[in-house]
C-alpha positions, 0 to 999 in steps of 0.5 A: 326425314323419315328415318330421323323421325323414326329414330327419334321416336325408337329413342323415346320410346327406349327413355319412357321404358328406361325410367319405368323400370327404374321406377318399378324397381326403386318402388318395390315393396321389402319385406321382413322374415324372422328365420327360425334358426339356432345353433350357431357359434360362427358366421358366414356371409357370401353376396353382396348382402349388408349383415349386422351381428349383435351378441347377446343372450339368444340366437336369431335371424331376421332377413329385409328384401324386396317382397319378390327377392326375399325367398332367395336369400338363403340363411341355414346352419351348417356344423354350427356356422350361420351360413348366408348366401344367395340361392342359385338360379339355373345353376348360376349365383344369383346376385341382387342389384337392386336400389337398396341394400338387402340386410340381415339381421344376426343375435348370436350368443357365442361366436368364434368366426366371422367370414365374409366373401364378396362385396357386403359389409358385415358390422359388429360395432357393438361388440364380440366378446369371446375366448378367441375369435377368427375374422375372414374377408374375401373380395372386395366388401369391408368388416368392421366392428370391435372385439374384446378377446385373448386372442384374434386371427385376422386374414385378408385375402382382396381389395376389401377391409377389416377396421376393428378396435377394441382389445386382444391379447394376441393378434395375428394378421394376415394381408394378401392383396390390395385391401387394409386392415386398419387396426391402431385402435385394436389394443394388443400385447403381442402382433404378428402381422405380415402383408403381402402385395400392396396392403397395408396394415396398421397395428398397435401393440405394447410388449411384441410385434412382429412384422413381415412385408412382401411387395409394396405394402406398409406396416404401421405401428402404434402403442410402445412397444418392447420388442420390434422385430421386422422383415421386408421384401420389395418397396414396403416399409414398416414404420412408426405411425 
C-alpha cells in the first residue's frame, strides 16, 4: 500500500510539472527585431522557421520569436543571398520546438533565388517578378507562391512541396524523392520536367513539353500543348490531367 501511494503521488507530481512547462512555455512572450540588412537579391532559408517574402521597392528583415529564442535566430547576407538560419549551441544546430511558429518577415526588391532546407515554409503569394528565377526545396517543408518570369528553374530534392502559379515562359523542373511540384496553375510555353522516385509533378504548357519518369512517380499535364515528348522507367506514368 506504501508503495502504491508513493507511486501515485511520484505520478502527480510528474502531471502538475508536466502542465507547468507547458504552461510557461505556450505563455512565453514574442518579440519583434527590425534587422538592418540589405544587399541581397536571393534567399535562403535553413529551420523549421515560417518565412514571407514580399518584392517591393526596398529591402528589409524583420524577425518574430520568443523574447528568449529571438537572438538565435540568424539572418545575414552573404555574397548577395539573405541567409536565415538557426544559430549553433555547443556546436550542435539548434532547433525550436516551441508552441508557435517563429516568422520572418522579407522585402526584397530584386530576386533570383529562393531556397528552402528543412521543415519551414516559405510563401511569396504576392508575387516574384524578375528575369529568371531558381526555386530550391530540401526536406520536408513546402514553397509556395506565384512568379511572373522568362524563365524559372525548379528543383526538388525530399518529401516537401513546391505549389507555384503564375506565368513563365520557360520551366524546368526537377523531382527527386517523395515530395510534389504542383504547378497546373504555372502558364508555360515550354517544360522540361523529370521526376525521379515517387513524386509527382504537375505542369501546364502550350508549345513543348518534355517529360522523363524514373520510379513510381507521374507526370500530369495541362494546357494544349504541341509537342509532347515522354520517357519512363519503372511503374510512373505520364498523362493528360
Amino acid at each position: 500500500m506504501k508503495s502504491l501511494k508513493t507511486l501515485l503521488m511520484a505520478a502527480a507530481l510528474v502531471a502538475v510539472n508536466t502542465l507547468s512547462f507547458a504552461k510557461a512555455n505556450t505563455n512565453k512572450s514574442f518579440g519583434s527585431e527590425d534587422r538592418h540588412l540589405s544587399g541581397f537579391n536571393a534567399v535562403s532559408v535553413a529551420g523549421s522557421f515560417d518565412v514571407y517574402i514580399t518584392q517591393g521597392s526596398s529591402e528589409s528583415v524583420k524577425v518574430e520569436a520568443p523574447d528568449d529564442v529571438i537572438d538565435r535566430i540568424v539572418t545575414e547576407v552573404e555574397g548577395g543571398v539573405l541567409k536565415i538560419y538557426n544559430k549553433k549551441n555547443n556546436g550542435m544546430t539548434w532547433n525550436w520546438n516551441g508552441n508557435k511558429k517563429i516568422v520572418v518577415y522579407v522585402s526584397i526588391k530584386d530576386v533570383n533565388m529562393v531556397s528552402l532546407a528543412g521543415s519551414g515554409d516559405v510563401y511569396f503569394k504576392g508575387g516574384l517578378h524578375a528575369p529568371s528565377l531558381k526555386l530550391k526545396l530540401a526536406g520536408s517543408g513546402d514553397l509556395t507562391g506565384k512568379v511572373d518570369v522568362r524563365s524559372l528553374e525548379s528543383s526538388l530534392s525530399g518529401s516537401g512541396d513546391i505549389t507555384i502559379s503564375g506565368r513563365a515562359e520557360s520551366s524546368s523542373v526537377s523531382v527527386v524523392g517523395s515530395g510534389d511540384f504542383t504547378g497546373q496553375n504555372l502558364a508555360t510555353a515550354n517544360t522540361i520536367v523529370k521526376v525521379a522516385g515517387s513524386g509527382d509533378a504537375r505542369v501546364n504548357a502550350t508549345d513543348k513539353l518534355e517529360a522523363s519518369v524514373v520510379g513510381s512517380g507521374d507526370v500530369h499535364y495541362t494546357g494544349a500543348v504541341k509537342n509532347v515528348t515522354s520517357s519512363k522507367a519503372g511503374s510512373g506514368d505520364v498523362s493528360r490531367m
